[in-house]
Backbone atoms as SQL, in Angstrom:
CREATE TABLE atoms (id INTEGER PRIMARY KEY, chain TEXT, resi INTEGER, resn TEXT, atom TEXT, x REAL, y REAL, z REAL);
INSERT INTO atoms VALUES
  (1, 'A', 1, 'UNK', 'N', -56.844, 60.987, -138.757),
  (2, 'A', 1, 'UNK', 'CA', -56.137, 62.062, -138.070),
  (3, 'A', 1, 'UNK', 'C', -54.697, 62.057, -138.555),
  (4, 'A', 2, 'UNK', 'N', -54.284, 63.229, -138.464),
  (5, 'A', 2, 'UNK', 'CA', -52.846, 63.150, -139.293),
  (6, 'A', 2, 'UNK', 'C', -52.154, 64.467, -138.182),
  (7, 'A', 3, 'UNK', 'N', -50.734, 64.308, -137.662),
  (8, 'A', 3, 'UNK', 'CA', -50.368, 65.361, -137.259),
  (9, 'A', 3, 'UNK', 'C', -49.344, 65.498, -138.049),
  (10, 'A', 4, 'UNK', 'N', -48.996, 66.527, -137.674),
  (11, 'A', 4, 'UNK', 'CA', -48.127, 67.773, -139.158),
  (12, 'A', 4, 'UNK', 'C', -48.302, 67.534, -140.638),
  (13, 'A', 5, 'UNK', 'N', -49.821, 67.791, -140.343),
  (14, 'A', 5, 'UNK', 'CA', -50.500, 68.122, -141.600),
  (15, 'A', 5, 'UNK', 'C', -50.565, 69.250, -142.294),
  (16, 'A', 6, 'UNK', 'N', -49.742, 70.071, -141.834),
  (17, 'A', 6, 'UNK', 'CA', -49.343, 71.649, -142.308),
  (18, 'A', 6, 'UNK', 'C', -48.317, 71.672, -143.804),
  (19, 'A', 7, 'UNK', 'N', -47.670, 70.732, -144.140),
  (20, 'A', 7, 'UNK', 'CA', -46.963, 70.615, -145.027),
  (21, 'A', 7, 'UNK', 'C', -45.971, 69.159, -145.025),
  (22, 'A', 8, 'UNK', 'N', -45.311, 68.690, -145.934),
  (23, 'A', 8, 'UNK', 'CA', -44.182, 67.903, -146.450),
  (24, 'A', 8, 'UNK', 'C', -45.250, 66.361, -146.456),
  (25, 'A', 9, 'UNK', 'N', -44.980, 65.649, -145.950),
  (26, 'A', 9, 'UNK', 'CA', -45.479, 64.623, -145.819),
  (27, 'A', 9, 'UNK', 'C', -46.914, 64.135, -145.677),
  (28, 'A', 10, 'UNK', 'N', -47.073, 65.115, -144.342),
  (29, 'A', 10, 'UNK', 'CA', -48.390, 65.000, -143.604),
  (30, 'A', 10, 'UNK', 'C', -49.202, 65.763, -144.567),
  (31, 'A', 11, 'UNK', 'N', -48.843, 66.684, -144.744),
  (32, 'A', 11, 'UNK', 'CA', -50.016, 67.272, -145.698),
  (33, 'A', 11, 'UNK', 'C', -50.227, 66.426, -147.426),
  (34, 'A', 12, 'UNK', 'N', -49.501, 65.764, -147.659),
  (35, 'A', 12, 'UNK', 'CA', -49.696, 64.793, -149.135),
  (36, 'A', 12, 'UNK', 'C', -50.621, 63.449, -148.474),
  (37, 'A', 13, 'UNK', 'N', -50.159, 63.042, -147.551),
  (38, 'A', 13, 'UNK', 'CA', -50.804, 61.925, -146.608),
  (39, 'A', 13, 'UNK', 'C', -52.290, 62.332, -145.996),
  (40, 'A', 14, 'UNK', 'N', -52.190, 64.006, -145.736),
  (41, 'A', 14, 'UNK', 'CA', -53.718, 64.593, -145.623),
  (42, 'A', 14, 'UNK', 'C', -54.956, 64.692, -146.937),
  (43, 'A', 15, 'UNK', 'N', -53.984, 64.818, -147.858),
  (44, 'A', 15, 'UNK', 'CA', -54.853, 64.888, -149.205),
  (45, 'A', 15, 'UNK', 'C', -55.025, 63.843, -149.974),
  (46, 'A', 16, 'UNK', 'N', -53.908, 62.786, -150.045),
  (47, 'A', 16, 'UNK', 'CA', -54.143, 61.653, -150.164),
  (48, 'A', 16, 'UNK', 'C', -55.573, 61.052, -149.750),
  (49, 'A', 17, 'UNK', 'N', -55.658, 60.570, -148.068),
  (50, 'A', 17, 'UNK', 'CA', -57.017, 60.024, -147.453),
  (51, 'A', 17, 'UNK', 'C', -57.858, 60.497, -148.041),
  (52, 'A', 18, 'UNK', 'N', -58.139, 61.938, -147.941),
  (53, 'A', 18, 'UNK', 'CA', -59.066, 63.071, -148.543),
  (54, 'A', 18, 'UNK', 'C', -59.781, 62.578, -149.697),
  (55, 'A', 19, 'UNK', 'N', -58.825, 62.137, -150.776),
  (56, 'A', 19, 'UNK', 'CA', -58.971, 61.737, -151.939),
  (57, 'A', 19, 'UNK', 'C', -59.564, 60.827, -152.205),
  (58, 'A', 20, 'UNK', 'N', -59.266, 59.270, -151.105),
  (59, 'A', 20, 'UNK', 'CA', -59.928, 58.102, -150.942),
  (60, 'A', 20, 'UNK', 'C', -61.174, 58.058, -149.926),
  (61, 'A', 21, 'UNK', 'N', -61.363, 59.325, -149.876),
  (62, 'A', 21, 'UNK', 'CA', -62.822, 59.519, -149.539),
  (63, 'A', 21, 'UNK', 'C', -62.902, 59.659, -147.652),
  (64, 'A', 22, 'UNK', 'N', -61.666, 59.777, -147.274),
  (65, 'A', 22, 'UNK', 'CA', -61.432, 60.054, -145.356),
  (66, 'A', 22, 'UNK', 'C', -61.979, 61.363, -145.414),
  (67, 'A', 23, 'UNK', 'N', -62.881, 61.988, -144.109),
  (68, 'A', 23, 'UNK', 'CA', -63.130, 63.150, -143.717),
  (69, 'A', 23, 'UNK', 'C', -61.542, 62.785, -142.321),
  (70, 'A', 24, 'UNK', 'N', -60.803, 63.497, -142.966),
  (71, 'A', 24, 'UNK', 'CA', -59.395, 64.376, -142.677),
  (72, 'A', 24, 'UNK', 'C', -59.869, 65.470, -141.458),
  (73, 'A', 25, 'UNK', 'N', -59.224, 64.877, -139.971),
  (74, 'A', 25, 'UNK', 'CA', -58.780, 66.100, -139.301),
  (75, 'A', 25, 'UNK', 'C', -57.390, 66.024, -139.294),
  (76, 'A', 26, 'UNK', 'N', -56.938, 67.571, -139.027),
  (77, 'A', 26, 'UNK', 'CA', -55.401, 67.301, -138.773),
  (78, 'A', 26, 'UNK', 'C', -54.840, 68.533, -138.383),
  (79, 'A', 27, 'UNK', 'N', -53.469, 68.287, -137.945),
  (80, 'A', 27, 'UNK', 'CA', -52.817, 69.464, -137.264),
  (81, 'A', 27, 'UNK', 'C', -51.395, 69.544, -137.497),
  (82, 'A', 28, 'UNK', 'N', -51.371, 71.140, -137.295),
  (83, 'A', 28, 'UNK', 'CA', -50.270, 71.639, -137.442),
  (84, 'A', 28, 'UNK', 'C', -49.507, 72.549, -136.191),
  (85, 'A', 29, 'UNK', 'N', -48.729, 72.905, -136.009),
  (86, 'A', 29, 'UNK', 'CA', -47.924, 73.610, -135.392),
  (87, 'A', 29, 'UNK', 'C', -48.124, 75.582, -135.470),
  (88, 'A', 30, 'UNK', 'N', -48.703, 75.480, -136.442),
  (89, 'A', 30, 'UNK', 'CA', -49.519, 76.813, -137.583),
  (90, 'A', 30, 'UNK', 'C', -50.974, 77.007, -137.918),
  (91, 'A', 31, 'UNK', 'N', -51.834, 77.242, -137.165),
  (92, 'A', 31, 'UNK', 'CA', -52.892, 76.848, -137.337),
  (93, 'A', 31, 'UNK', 'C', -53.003, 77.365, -138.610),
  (94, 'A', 32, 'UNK', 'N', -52.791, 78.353, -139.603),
  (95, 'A', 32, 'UNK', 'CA', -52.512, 78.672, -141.113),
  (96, 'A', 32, 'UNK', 'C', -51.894, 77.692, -141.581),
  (97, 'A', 33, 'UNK', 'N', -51.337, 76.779, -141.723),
  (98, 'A', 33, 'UNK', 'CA', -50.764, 75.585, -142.341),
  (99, 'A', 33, 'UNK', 'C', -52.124, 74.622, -142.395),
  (100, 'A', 34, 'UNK', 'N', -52.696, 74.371, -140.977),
  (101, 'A', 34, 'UNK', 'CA', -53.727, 73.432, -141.516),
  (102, 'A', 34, 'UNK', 'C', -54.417, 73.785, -142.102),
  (103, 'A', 35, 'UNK', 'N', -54.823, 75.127, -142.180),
  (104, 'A', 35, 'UNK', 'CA', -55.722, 75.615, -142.938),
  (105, 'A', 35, 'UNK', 'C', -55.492, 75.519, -144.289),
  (106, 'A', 36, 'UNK', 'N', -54.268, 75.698, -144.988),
  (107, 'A', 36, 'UNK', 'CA', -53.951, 75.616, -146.298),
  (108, 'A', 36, 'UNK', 'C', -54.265, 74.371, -146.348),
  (109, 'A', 37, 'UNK', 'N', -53.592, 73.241, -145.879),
  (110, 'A', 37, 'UNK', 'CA', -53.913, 71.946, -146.691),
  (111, 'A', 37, 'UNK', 'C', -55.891, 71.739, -146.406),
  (112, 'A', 38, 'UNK', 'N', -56.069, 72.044, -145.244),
  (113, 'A', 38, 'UNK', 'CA', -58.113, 72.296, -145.295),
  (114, 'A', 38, 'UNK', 'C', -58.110, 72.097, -146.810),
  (115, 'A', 39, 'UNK', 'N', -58.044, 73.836, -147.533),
  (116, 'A', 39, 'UNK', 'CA', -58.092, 74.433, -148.440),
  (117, 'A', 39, 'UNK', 'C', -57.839, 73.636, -149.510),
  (118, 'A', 40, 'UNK', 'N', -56.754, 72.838, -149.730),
  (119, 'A', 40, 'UNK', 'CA', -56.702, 72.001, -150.915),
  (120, 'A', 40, 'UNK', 'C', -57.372, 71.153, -150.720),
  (121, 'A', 41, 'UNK', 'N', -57.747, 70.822, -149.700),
  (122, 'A', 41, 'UNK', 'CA', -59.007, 69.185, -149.802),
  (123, 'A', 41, 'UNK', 'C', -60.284, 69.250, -150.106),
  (124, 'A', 42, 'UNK', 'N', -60.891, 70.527, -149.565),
  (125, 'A', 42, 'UNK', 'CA', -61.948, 71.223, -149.972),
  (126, 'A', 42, 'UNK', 'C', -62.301, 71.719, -151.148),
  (127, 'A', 43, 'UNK', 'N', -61.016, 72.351, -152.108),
  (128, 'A', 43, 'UNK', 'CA', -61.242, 72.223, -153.257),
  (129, 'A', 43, 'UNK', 'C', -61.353, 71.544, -154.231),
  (130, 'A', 44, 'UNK', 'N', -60.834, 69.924, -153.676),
  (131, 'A', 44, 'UNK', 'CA', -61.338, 68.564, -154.350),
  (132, 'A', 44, 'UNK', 'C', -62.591, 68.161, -153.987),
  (133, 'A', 45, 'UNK', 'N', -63.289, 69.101, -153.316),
  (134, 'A', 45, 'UNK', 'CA', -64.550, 68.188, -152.755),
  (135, 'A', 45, 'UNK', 'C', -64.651, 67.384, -151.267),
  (136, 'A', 46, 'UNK', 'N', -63.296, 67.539, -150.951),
  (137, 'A', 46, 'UNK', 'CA', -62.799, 66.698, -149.541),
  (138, 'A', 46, 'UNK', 'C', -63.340, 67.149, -148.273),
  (139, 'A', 47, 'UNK', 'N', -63.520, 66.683, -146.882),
  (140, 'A', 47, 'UNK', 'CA', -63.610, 67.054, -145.707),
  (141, 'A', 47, 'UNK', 'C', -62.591, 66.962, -145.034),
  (142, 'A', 48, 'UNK', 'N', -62.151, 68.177, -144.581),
  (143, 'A', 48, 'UNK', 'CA', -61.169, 68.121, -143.922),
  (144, 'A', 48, 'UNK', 'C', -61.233, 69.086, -142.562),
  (145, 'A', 49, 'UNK', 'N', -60.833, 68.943, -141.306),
  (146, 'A', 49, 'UNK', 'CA', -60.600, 69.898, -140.105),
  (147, 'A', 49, 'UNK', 'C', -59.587, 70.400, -139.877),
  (148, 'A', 50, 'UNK', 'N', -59.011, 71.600, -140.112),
  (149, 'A', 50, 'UNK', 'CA', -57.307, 71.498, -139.106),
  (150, 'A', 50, 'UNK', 'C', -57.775, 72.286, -137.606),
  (151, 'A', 51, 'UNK', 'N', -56.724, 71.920, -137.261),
  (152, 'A', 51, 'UNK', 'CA', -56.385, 72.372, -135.422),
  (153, 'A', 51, 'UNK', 'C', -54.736, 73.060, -135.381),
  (154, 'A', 52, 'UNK', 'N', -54.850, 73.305, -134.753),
  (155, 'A', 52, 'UNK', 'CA', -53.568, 74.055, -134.356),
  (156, 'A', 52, 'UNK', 'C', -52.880, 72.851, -133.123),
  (157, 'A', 53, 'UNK', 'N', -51.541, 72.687, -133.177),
  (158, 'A', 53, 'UNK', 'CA', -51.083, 71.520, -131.717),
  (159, 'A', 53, 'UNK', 'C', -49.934, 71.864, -132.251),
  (160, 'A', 54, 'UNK', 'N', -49.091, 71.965, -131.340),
  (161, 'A', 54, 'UNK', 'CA', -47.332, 72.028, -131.316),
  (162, 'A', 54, 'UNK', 'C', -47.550, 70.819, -130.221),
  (163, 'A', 55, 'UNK', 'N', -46.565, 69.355, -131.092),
  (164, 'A', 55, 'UNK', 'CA', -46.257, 68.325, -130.519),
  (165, 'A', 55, 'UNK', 'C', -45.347, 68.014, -129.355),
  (166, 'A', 56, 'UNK', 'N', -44.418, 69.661, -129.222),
  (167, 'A', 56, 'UNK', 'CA', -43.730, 69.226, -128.390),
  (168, 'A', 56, 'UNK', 'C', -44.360, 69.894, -126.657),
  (169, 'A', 57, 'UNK', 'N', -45.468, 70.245, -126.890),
  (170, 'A', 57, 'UNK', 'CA', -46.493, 70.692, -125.690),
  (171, 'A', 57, 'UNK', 'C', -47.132, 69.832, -125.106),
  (172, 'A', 58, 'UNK', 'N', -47.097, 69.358, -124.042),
  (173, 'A', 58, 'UNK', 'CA', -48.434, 68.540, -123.877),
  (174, 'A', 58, 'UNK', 'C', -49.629, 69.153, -123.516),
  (175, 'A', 59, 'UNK', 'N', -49.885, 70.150, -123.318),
  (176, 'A', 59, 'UNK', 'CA', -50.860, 70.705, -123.140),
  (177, 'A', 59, 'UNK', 'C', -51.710, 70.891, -124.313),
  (178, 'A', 60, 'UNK', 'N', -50.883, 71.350, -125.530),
  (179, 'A', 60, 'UNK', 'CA', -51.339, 71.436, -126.196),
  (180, 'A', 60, 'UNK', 'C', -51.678, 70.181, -127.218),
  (181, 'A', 61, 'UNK', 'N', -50.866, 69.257, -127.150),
  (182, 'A', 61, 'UNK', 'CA', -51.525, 67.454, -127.496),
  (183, 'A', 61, 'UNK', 'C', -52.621, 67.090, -126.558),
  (184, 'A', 62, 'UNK', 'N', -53.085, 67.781, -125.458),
  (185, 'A', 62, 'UNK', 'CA', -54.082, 67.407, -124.513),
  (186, 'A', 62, 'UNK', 'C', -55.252, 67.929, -125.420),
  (187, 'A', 63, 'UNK', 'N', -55.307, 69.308, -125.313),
  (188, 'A', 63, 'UNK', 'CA', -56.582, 69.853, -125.986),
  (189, 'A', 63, 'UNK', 'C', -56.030, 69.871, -127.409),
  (190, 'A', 64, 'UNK', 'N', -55.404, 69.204, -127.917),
  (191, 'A', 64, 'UNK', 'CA', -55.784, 68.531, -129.551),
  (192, 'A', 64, 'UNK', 'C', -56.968, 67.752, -129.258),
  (193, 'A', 65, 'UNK', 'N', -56.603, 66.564, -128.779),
  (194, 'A', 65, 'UNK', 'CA', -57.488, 65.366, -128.278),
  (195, 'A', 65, 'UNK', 'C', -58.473, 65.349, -127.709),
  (196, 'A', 66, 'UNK', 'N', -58.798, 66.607, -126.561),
  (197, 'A', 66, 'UNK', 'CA', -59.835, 67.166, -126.786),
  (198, 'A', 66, 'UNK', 'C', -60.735, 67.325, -127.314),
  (199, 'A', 67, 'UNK', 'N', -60.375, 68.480, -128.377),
  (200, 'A', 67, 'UNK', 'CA', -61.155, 68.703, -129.646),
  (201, 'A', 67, 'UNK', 'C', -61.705, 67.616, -130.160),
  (202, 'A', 68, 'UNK', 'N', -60.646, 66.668, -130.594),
  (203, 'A', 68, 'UNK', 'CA', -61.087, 65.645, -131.566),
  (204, 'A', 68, 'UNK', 'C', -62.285, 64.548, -130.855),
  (205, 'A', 69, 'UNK', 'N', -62.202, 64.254, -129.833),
  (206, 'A', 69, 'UNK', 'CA', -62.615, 63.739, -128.698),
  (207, 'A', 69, 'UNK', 'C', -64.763, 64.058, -128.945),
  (208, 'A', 70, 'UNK', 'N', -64.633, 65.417, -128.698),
  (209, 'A', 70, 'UNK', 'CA', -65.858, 66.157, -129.109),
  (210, 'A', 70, 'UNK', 'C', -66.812, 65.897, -129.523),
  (211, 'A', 71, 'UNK', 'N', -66.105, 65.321, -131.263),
  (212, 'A', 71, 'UNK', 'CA', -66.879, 65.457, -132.358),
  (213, 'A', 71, 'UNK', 'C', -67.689, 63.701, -132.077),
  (214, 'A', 72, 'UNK', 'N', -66.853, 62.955, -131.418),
  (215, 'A', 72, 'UNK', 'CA', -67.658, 61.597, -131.347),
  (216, 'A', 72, 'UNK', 'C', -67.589, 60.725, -132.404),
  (217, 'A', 73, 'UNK', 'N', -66.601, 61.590, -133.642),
  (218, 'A', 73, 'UNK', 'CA', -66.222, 60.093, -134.508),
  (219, 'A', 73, 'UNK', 'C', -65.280, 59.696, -134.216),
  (220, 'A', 74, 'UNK', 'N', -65.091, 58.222, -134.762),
  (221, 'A', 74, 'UNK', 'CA', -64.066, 57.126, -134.588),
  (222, 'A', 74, 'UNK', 'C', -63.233, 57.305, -135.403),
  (223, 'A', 75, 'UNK', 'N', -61.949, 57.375, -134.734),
  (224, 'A', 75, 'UNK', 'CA', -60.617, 57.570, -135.688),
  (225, 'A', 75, 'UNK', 'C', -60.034, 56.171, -135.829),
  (226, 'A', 76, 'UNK', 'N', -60.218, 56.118, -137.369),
  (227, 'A', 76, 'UNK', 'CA', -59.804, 54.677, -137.644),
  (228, 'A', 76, 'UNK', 'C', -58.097, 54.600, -138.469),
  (229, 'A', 77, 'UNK', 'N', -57.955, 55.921, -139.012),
  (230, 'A', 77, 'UNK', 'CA', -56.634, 55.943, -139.252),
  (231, 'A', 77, 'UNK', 'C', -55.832, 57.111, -138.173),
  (232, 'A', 78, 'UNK', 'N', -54.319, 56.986, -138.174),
  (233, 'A', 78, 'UNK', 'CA', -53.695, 57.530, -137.705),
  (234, 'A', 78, 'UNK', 'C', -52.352, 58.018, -137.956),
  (235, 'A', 79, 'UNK', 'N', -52.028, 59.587, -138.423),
  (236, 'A', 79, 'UNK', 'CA', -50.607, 59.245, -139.075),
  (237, 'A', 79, 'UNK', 'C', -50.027, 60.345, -137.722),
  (238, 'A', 80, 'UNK', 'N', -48.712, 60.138, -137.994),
  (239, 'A', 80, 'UNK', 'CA', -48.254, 60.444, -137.187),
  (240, 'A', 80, 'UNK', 'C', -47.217, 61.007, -137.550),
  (241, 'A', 81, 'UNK', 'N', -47.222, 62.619, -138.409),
  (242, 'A', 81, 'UNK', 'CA', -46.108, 62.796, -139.222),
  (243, 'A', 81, 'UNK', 'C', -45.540, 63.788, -138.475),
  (244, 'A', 82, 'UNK', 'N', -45.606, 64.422, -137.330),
  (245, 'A', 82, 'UNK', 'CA', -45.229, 65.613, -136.628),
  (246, 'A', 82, 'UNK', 'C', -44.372, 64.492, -135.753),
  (247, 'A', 83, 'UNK', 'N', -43.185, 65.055, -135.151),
  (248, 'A', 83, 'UNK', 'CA', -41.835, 64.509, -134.699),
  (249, 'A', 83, 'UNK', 'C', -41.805, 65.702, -133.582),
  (250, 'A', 84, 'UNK', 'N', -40.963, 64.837, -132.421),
  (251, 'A', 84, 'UNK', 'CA', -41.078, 65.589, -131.497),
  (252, 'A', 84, 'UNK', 'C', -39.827, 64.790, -130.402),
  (253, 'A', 85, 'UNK', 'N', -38.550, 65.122, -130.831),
  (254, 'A', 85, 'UNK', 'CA', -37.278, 63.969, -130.379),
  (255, 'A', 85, 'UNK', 'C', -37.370, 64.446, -128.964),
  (256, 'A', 86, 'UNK', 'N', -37.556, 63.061, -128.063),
  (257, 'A', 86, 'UNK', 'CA', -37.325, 63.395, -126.638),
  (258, 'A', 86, 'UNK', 'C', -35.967, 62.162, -126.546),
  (259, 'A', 87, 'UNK', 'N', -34.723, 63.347, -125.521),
  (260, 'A', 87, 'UNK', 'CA', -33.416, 62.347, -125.254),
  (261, 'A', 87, 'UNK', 'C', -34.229, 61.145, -123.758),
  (262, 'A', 88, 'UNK', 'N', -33.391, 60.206, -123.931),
  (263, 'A', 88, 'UNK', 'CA', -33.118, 59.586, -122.315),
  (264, 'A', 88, 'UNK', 'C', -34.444, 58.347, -122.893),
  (265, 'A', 89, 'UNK', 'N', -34.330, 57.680, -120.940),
  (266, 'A', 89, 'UNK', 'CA', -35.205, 56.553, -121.112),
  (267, 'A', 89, 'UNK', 'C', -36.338, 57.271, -120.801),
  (268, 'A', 90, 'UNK', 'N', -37.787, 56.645, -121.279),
  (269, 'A', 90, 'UNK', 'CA', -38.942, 56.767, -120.730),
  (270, 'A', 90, 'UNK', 'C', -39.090, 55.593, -120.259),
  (271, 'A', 91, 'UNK', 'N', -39.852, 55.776, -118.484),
  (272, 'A', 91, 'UNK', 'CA', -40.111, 54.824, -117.481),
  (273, 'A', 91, 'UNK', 'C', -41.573, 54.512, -117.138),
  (274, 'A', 92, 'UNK', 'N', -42.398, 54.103, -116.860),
  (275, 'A', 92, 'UNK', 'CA', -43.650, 53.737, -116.352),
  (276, 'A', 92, 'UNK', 'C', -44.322, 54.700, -115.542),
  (277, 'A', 93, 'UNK', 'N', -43.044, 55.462, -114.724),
  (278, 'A', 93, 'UNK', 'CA', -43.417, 56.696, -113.592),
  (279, 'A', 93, 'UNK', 'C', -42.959, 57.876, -114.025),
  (280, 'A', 94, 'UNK', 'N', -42.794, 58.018, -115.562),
  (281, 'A', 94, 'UNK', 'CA', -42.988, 59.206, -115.927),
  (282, 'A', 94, 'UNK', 'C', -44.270, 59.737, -116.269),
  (283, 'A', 95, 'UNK', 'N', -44.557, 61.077, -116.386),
  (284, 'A', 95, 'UNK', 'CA', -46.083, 61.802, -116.674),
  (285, 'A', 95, 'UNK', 'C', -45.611, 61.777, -118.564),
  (286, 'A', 96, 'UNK', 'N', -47.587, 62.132, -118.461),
  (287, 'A', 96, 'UNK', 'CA', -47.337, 61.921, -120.017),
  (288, 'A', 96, 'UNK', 'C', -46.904, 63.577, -120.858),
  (289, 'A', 97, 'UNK', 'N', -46.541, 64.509, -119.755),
  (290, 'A', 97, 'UNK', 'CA', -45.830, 65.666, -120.196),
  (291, 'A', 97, 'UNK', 'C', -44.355, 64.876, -120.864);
């Protein structure tokens, strides 16, 4: 799984795995972004899923996980290229909004 797999990083890190033989889900902020990098993995022969998730939603990181949740495979890698700066402390009795 890779988030902001839509371009810069995440998406070289999406095609990368791809390459070493990972069936690639991943997300973007654009659901047309994941789709492009889809598109280049697929044209290597690759498996790849995109989703649509804006990181700074939780709703929408809920039903990412969701989705992924679904399919019943085991996510053994994890990148984590989508950024999402929250100020202040986080406490124990905060929600995961």
């Amino acid at each position: 799984v890779v988030t902001g797999g839509g371009r810069d990083f995440g998406q070289a890190g999406s095609v990368w795995l791809a390459r070493e033989g990972a069936h690639v889900d991943l997300c973007a902020r654009q659901l047309t972004s994941a789709e492009a990098t889809c598109e280049i993995i697929r044209n290597e022969d690759g498996v790849a899923r995109g989703y649509q998730c804006d990181m700074s939603n939780a709703q929408s990181v809920n039903h990412f996980a969701d989705q992924l949740l679904q399919d019943m495979q085991p996510i053994d890698i994890l990148i984590l290229s989508a950024a999402q700066w929250l100020e202040g402390h986080l406490g124990e009795d905060d929600s995961d909004a």
